[in-house]
DOZA-23115 format. One line per field, with one value per residue: z negated, y, x negated of N, C-alpha, C, CB in turn; residue in one letter; chain. Coordinates in steps of 0.05 Angstrom, whole numbers. Glycine has a CB too. Layout:
REM DOZA-23115
nzz [Z_...]
nyy [Y_...]
nxx [X_...]
cazz [Z_...]
cayy [Y_...]
caxx [X_...]
czz [Z_...]
cyy [Y_...]
cxx [X_...]
cbzz [Z_...]
cbyy [Y_...]
cbxx [X_...]
residuo [a_...]
cadena [A_...]
***
This chain:
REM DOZA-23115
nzz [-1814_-1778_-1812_-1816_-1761_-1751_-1793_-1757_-1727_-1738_-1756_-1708_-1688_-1727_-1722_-1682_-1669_-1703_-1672_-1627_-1659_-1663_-1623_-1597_-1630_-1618_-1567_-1565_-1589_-1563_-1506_-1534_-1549_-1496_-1468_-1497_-1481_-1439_-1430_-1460_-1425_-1419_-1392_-1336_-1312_-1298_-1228_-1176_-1124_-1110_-1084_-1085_-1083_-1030_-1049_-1062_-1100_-1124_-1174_-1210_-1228_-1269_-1296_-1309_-1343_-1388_-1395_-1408_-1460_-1493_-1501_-1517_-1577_-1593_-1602_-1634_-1690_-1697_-1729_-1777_-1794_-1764_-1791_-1845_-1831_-1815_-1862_-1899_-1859_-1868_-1936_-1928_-1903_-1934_-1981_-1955_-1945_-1990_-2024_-1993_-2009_-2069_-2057_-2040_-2081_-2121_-2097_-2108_-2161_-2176_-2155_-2188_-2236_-2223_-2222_-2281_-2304_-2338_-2403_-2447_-2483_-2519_-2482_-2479_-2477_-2437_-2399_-2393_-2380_-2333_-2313_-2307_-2280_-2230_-2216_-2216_-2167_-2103_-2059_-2065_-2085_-2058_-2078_-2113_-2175_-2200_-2169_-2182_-2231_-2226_-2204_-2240_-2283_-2251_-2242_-2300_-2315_-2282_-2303_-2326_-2280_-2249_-2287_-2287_-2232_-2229_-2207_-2231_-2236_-2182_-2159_-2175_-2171_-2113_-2106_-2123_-2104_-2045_-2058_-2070_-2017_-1997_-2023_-1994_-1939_-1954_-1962_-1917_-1885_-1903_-1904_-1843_-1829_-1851_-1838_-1786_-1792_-1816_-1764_-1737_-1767_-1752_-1697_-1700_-1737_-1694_-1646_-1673_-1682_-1640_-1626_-1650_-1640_-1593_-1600_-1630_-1591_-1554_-1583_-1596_-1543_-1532_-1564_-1545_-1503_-1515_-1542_-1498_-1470_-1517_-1525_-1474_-1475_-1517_-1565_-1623_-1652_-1687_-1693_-1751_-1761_-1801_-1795_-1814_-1793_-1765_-1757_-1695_-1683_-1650_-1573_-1537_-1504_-1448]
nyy [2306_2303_2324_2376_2396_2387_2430_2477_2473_2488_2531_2570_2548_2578_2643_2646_2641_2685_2723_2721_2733_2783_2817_2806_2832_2889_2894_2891_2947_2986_2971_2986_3042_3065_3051_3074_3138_3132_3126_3183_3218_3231_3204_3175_3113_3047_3030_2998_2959_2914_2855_2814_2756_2787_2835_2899_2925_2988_3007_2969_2965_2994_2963_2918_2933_2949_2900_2867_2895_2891_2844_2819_2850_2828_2779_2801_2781_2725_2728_2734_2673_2647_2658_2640_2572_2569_2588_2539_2510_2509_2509_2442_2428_2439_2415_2364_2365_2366_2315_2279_2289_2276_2226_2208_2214_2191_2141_2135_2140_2098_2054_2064_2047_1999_1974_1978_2023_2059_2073_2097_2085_2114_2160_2223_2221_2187_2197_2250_2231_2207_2256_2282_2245_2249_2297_2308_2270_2275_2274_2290_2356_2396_2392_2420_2436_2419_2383_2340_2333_2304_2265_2235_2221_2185_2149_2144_2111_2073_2034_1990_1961_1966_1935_1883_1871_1874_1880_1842_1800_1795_1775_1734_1709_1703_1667_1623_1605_1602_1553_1524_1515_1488_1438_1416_1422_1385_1332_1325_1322_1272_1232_1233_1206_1159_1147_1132_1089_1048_1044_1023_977_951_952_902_871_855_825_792_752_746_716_673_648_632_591_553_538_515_480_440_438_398_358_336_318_280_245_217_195_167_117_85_75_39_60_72_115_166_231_278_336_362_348_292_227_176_100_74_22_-27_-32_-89_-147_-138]
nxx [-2116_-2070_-2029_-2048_-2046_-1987_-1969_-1992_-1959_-1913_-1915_-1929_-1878_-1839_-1866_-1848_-1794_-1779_-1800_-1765_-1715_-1726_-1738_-1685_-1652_-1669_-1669_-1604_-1612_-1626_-1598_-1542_-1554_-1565_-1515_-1479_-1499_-1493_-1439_-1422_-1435_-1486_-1526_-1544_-1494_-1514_-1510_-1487_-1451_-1409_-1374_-1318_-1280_-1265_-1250_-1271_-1314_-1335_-1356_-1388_-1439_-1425_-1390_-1419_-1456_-1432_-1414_-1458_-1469_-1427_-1428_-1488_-1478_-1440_-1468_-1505_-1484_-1482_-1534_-1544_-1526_-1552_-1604_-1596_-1592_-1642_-1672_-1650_-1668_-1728_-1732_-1713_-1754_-1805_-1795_-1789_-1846_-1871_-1844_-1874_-1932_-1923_-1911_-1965_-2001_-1967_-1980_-2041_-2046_-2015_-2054_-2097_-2081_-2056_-2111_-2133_-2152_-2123_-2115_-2093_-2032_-1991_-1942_-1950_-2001_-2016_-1994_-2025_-2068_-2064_-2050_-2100_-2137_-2111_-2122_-2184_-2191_-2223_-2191_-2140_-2146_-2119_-2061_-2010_-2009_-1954_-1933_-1978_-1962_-1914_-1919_-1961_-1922_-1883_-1921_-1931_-1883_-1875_-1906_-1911_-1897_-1946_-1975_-1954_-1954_-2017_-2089_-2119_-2088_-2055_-2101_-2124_-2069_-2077_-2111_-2099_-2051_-2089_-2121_-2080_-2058_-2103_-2106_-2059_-2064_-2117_-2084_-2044_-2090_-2100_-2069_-2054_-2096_-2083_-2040_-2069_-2101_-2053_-2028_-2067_-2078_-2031_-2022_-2083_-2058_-2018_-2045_-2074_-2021_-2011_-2053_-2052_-2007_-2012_-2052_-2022_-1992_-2033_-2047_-1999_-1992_-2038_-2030_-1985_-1998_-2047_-2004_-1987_-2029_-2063_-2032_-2043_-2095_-2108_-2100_-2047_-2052_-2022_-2023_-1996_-1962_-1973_-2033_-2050_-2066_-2021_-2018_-2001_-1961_-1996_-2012_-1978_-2024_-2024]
cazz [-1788_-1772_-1831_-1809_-1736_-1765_-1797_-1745_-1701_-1748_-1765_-1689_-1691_-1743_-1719_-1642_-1674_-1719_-1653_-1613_-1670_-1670_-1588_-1591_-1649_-1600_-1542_-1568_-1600_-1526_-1493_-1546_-1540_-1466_-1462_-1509_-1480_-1409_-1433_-1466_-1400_-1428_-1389_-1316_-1306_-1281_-1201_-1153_-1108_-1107_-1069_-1099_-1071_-1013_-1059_-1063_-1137_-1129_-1207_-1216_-1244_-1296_-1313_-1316_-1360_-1417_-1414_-1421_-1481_-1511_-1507_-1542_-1604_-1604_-1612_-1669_-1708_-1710_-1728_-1811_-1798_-1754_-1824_-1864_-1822_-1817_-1884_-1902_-1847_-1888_-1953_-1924_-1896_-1961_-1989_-1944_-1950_-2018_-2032_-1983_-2026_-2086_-2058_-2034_-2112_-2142_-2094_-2117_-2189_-2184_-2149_-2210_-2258_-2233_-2228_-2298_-2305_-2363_-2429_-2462_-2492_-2525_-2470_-2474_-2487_-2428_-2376_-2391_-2369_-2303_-2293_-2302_-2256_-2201_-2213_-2208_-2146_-2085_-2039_-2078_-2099_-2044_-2081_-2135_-2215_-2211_-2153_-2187_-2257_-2227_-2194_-2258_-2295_-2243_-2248_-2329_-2311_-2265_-2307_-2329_-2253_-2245_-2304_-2271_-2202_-2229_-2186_-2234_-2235_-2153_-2145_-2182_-2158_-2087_-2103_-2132_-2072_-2028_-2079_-2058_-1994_-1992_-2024_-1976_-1921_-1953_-1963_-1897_-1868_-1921_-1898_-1818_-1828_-1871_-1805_-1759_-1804_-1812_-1732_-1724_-1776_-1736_-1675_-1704_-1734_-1671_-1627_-1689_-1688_-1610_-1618_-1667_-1621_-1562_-1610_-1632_-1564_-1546_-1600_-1589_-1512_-1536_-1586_-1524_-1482_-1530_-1540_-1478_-1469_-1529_-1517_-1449_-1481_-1539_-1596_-1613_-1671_-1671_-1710_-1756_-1762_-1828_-1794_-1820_-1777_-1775_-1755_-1687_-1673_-1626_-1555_-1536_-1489_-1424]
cayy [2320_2302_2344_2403_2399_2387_2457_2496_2470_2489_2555_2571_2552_2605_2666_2649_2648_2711_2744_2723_2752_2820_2824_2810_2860_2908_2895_2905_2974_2995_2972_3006_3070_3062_3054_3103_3163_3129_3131_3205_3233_3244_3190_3151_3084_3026_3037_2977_2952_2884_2849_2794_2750_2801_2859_2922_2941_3008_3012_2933_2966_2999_2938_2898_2943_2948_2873_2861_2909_2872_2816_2828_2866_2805_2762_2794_2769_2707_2722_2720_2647_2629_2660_2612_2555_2572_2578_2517_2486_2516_2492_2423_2423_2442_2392_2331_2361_2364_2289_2271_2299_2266_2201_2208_2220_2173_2117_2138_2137_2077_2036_2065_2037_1965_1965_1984_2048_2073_2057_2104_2079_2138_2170_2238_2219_2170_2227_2268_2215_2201_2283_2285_2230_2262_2327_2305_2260_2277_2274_2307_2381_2417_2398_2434_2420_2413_2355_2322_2313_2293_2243_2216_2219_2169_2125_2127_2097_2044_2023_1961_1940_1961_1922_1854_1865_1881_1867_1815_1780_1788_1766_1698_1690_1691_1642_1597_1597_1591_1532_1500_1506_1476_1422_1416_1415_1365_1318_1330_1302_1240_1228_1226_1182_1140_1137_1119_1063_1034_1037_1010_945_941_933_888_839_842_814_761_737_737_693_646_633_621_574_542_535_502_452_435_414_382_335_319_296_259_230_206_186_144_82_73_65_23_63_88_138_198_256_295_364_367_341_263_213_154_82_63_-8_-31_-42_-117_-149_-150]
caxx [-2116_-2045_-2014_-2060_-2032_-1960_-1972_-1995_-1940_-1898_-1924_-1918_-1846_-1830_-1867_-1831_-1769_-1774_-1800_-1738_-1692_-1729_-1724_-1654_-1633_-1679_-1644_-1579_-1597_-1628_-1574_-1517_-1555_-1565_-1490_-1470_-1499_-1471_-1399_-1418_-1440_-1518_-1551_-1516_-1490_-1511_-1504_-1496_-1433_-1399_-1355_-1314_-1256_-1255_-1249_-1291_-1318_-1364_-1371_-1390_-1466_-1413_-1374_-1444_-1475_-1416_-1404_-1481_-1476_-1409_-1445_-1508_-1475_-1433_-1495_-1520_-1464_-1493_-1570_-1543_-1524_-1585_-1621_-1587_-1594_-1672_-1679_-1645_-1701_-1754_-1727_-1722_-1791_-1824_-1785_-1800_-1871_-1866_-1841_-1904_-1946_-1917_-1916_-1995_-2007_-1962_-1997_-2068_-2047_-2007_-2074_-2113_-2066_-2064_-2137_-2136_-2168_-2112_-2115_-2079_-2015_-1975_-1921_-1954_-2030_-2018_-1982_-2043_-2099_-2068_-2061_-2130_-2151_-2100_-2136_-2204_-2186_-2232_-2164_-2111_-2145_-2106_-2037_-2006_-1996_-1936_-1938_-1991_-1952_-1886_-1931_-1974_-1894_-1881_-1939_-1921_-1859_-1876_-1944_-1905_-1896_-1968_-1989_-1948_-1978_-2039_-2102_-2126_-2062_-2054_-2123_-2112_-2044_-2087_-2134_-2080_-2042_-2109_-2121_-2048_-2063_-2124_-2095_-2035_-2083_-2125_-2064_-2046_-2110_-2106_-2029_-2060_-2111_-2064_-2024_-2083_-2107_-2039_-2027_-2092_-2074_-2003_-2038_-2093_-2036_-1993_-2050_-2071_-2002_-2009_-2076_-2042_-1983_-2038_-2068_-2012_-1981_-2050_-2055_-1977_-1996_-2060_-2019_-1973_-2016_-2049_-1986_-1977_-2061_-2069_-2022_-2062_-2125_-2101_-2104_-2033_-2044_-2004_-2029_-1968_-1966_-2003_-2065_-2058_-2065_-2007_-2019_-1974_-1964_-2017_-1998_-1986_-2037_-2006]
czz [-1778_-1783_-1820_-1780_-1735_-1780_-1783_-1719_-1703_-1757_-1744_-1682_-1708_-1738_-1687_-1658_-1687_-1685_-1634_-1624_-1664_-1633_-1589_-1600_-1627_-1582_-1547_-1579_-1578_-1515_-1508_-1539_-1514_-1451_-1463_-1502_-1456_-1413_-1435_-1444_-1398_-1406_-1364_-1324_-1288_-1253_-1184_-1153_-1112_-1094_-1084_-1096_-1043_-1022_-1059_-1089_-1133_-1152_-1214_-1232_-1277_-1313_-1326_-1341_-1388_-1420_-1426_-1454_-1504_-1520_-1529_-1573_-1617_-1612_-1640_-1684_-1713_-1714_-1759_-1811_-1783_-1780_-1837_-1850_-1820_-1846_-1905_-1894_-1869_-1913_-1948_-1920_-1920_-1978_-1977_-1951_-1977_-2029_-2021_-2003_-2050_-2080_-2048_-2068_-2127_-2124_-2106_-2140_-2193_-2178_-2172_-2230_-2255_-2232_-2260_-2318_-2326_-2384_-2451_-2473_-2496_-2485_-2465_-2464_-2449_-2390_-2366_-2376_-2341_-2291_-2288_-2285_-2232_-2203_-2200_-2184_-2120_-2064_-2041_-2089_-2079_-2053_-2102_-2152_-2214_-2197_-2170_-2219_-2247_-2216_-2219_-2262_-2274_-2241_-2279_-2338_-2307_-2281_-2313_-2301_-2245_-2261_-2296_-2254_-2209_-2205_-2196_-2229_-2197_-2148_-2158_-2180_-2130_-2098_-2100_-2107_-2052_-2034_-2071_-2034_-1980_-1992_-2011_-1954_-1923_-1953_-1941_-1882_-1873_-1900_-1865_-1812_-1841_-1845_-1782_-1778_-1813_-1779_-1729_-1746_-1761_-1719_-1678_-1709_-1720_-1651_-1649_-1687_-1649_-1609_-1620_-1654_-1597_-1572_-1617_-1606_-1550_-1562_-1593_-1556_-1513_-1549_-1568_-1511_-1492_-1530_-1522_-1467_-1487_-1530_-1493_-1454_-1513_-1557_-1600_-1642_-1665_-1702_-1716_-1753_-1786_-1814_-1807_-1800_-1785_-1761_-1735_-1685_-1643_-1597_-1548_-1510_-1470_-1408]
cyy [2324_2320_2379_2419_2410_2417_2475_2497_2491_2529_2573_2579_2585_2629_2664_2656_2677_2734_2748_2738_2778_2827_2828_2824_2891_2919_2904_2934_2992_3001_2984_3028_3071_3072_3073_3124_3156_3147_3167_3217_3240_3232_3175_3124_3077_3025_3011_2970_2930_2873_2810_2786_2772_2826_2871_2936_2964_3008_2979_2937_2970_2975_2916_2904_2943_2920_2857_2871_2892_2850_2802_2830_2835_2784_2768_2784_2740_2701_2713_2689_2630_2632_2643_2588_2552_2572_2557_2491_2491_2503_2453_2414_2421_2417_2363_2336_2350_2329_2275_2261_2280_2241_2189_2206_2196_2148_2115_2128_2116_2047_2038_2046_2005_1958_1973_2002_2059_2064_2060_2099_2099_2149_2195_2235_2201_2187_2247_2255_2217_2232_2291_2277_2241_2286_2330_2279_2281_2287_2285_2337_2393_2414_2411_2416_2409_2380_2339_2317_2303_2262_2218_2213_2196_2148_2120_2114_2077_2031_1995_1946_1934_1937_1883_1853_1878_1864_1842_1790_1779_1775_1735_1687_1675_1664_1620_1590_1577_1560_1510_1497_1489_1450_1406_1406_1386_1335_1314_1306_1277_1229_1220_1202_1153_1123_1130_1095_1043_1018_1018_981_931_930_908_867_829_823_796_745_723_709_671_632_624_587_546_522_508_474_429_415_403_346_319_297_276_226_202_187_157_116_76_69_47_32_83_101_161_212_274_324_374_359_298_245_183_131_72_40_-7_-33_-67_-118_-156_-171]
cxx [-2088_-2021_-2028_-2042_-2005_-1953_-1977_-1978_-1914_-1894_-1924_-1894_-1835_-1839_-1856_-1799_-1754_-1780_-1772_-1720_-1701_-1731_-1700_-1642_-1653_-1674_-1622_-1579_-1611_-1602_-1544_-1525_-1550_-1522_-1478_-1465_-1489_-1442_-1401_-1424_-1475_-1531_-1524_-1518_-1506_-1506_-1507_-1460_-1436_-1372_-1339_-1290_-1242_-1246_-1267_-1296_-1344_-1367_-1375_-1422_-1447_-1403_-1396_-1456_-1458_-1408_-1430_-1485_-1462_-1427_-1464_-1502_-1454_-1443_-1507_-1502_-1474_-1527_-1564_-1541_-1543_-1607_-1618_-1589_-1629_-1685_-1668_-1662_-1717_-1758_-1728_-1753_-1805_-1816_-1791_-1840_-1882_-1872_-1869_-1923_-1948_-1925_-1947_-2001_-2006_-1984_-2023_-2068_-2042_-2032_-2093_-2107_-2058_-2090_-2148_-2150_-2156_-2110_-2099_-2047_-1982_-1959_-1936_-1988_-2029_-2008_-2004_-2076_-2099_-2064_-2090_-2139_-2138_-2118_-2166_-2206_-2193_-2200_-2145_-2126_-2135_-2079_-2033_-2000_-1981_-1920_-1944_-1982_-1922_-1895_-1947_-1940_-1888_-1894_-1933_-1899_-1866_-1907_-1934_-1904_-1924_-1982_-1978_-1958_-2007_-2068_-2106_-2113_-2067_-2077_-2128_-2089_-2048_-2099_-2110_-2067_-2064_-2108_-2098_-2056_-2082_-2114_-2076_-2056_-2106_-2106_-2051_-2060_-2109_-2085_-2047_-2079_-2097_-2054_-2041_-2089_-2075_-2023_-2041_-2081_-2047_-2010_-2056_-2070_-2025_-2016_-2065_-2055_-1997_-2024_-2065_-2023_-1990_-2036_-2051_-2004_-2001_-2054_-2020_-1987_-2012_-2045_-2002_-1978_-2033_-2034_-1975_-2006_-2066_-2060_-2027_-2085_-2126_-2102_-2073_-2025_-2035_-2010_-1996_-1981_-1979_-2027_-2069_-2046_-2048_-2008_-1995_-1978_-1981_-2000_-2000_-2002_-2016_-2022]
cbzz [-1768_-1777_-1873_-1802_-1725_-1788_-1809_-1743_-1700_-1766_-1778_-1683_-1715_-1768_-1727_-1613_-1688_-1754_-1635_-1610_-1701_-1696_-1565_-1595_-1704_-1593_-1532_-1586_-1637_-1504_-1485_-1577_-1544_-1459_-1471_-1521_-1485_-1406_-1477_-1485_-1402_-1461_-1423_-1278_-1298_-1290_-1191_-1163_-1085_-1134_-1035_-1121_-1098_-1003_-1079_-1044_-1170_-1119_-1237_-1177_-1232_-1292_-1291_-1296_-1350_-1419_-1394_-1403_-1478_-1496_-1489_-1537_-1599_-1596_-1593_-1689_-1696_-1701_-1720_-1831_-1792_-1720_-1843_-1874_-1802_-1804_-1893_-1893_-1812_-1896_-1960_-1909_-1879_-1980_-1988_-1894_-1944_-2022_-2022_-1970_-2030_-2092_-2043_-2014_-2126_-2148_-2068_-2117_-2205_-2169_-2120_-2221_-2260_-2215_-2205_-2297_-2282_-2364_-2440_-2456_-2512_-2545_-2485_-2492_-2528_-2447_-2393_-2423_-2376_-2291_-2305_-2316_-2257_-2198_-2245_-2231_-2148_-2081_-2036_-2112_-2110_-2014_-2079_-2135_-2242_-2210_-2132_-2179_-2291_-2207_-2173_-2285_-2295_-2232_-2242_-2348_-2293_-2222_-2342_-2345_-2225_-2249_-2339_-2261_-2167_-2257_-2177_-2254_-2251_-2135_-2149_-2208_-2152_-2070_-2134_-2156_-2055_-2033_-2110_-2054_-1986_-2008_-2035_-1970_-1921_-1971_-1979_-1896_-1871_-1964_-1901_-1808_-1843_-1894_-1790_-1743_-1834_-1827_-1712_-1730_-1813_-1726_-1661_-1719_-1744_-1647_-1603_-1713_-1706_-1587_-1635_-1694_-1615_-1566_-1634_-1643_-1546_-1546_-1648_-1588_-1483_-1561_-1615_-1509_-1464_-1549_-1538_-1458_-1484_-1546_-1519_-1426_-1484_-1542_-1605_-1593_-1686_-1657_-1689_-1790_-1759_-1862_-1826_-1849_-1768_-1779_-1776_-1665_-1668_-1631_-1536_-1536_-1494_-1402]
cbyy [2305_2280_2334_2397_2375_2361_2459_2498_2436_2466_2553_2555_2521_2604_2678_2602_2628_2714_2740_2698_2750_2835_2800_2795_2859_2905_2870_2889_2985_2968_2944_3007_3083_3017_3042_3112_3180_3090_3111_3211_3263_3235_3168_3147_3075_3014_3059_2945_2960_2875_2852_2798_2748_2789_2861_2942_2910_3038_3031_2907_2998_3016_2919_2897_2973_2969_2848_2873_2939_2858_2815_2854_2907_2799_2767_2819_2770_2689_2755_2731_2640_2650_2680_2611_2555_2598_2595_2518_2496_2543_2504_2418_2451_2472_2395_2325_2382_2374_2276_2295_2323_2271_2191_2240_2239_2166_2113_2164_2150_2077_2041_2089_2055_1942_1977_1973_2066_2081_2059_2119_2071_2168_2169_2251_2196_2146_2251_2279_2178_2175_2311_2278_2195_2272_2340_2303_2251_2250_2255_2284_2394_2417_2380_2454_2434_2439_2352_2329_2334_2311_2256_2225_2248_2174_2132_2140_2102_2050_2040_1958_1955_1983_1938_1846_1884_1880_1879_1813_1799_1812_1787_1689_1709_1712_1636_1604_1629_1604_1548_1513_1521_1482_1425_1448_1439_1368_1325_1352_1308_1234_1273_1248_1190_1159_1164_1137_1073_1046_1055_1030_943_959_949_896_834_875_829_759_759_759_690_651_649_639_587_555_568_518_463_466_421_402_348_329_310_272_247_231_213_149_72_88_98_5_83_75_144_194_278_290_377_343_373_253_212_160_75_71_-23_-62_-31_-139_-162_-127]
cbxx [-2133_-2041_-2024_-2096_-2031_-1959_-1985_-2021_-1928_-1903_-1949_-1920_-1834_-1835_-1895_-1830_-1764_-1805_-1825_-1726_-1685_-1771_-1724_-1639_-1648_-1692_-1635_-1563_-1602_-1640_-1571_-1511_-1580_-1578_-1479_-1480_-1523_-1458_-1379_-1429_-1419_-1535_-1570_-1520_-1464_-1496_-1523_-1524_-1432_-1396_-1371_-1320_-1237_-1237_-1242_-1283_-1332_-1366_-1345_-1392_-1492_-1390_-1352_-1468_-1486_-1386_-1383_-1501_-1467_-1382_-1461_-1516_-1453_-1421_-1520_-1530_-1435_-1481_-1599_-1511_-1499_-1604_-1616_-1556_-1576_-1680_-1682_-1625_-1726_-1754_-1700_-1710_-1808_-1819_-1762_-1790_-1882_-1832_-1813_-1919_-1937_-1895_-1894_-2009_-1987_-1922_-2000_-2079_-2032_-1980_-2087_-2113_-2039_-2051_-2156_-2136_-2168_-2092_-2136_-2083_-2029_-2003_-1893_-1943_-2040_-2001_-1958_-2044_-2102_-2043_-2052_-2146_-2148_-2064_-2138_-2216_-2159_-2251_-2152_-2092_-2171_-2109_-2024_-1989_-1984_-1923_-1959_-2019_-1948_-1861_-1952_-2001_-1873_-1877_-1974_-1920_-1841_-1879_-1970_-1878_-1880_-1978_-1981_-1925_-1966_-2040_-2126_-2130_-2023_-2052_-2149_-2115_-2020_-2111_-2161_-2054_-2039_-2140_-2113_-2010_-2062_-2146_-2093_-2014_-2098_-2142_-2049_-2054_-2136_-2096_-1994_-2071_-2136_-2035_-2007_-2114_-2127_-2028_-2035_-2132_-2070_-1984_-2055_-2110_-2018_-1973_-2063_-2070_-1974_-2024_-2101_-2029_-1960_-2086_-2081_-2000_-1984_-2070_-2061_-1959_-2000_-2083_-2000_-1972_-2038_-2045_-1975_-1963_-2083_-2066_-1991_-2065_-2148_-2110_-2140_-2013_-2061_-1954_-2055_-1950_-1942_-2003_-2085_-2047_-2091_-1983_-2023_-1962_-1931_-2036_-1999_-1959_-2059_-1997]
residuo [x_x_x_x_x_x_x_x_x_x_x_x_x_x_x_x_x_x_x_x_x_x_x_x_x_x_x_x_x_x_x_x_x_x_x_x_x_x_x_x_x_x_x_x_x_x_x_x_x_x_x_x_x_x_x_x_x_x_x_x_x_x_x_x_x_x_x_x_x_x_x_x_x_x_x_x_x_x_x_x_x_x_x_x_x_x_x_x_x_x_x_x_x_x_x_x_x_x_x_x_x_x_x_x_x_x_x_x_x_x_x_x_x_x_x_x_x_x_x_x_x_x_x_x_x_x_x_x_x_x_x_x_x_x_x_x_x_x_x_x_x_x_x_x_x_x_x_x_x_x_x_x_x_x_x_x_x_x_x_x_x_x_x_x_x_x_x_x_x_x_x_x_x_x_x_x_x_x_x_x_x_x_x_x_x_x_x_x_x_x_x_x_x_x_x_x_x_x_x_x_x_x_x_x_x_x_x_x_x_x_x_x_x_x_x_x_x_x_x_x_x_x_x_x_x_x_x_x_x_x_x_x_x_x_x_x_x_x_x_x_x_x_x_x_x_x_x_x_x_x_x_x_x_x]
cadena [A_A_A_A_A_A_A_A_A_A_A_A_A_A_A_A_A_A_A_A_A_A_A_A_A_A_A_A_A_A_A_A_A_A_A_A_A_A_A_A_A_A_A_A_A_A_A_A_A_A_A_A_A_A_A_A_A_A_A_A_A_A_A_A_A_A_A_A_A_A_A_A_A_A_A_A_A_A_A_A_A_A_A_A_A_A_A_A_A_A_A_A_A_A_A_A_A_A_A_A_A_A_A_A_A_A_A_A_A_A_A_A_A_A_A_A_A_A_A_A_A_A_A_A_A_A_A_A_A_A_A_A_A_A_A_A_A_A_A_A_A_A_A_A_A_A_A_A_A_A_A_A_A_A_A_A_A_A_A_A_A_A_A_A_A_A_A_A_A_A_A_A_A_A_A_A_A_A_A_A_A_A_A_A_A_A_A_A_A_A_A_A_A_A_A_A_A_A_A_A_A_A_A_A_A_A_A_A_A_A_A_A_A_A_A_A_A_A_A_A_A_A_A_A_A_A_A_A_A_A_A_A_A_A_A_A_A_A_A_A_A_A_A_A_A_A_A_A_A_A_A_A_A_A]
***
């Protein structure tokens, strides 16, 4: 739809512009005759008064009318190089359309060719498959022949790039990837949990090591007081720190 538009914009352009030249070469041969038979006496001037810096020009229609004329005739002088510059556009245009074209083709051919649609081998035998398939391509019968072989000729170039990025190949390079990533992701999750279950035993040992130093702490002031208990009730064993109990001398009867 866009190329259609792009054409009739275009197509527009060029009959406005051809009309402007043929006005203007019109004009100027009006206005030469016009003049002409002025100057010769056939036909009057131009008639209107002007005043200008405080001067008085009664022929100012005359002077208007021969510098309008100069003017003009001096314009056509450059319609040959507005030609050449227009058909230099033109040539470009066809040309950018052109390559368009081409590169609509070659993509078609070249998506055939990594999905593996060619078989043919040979250089010529192999040029001639993919004109065919451009030819009989739904999308491409409004370009010309000569498009659509510069376009296969380029797909029989590049069939080795096709044949590396082929789909099969791209479509198990995806997975593989997917495949890593999965993996990554699952390693990931392991790795996090790794890190909550080692937190979680950090914390667990830090408040074991708390208990134990409770416990300690407790048996420590137990053994004290002991200490200090047992030779008032006459028995004056004193427990070591292994746990065995050692024999003190009795207390004497007071």
């Amino acid at each position: 739809m866009s190329n259609h538009l792009t054409s009739f914009f275009l197509l527009i352009q060029f009959l406005m512009q051809r009309l402007a030249v043929g006005a203007f070469v019109f004009a100027a041969i009006i206005l030469s005759t016009v003049t002409g038979m002025a100057a010769l006496g056939v036909m009057p001037w131009l008639q209107f008064s002007a005043d200008f810096n405080g001067i008085h020009y009664d022929n100012a229609g005359q002077i208007a009318q021969i510098t309008l004329t100069a003017a003009v005739i001096l314009m056509c002088f450059l319609i040959p190089m507005n030609g050449r510059i227009m058909r230099l556009e033109n040539s470009h245009r066809r040309f950018e359309i052109g390559m368009q074209d081409i590169a609509r083709a070659y993509a078609i051919a070249h998506s055939a060719d990594r999905a593996g649609l060619f078989q043919l081998s040979s250089e010529f035998d192999a040029v001639r498959e993919r004109l065919a398939y451009l030819r009989d391509h739904p999308d491409l019968g409004d370009l010309e022949p000569s498009l659509l072989e510069v376009a296969a000729q380029m797909s029989f170039i590049s069939k080795e790039l096709a044949d590396v990025y082929s789909e099969e190949k791209v479509s198990r390079a995806r997975a593989f990837l997917s495949q890593r990533q999965q993996e990554v992701e699952t390693f990931n999750s392991r790795i996090e949990k790794a890190k909550q279950v080692c937190q979680e035993l950090r914390h667990w040992a830090h408040e074991v090591e708390l208990e134990e130093s409770v416990a300690a702490s407790q048996l420590q002031r137990l053994r004290d007081d002991l200490r200090d208990i047992l030779p008032e009730l006459g028995h004056e064993d004193m427990a070591r720190q292994d746990g065995t109990i050692v024999p003190l001398t009795e207390k004497a009867a007071e």
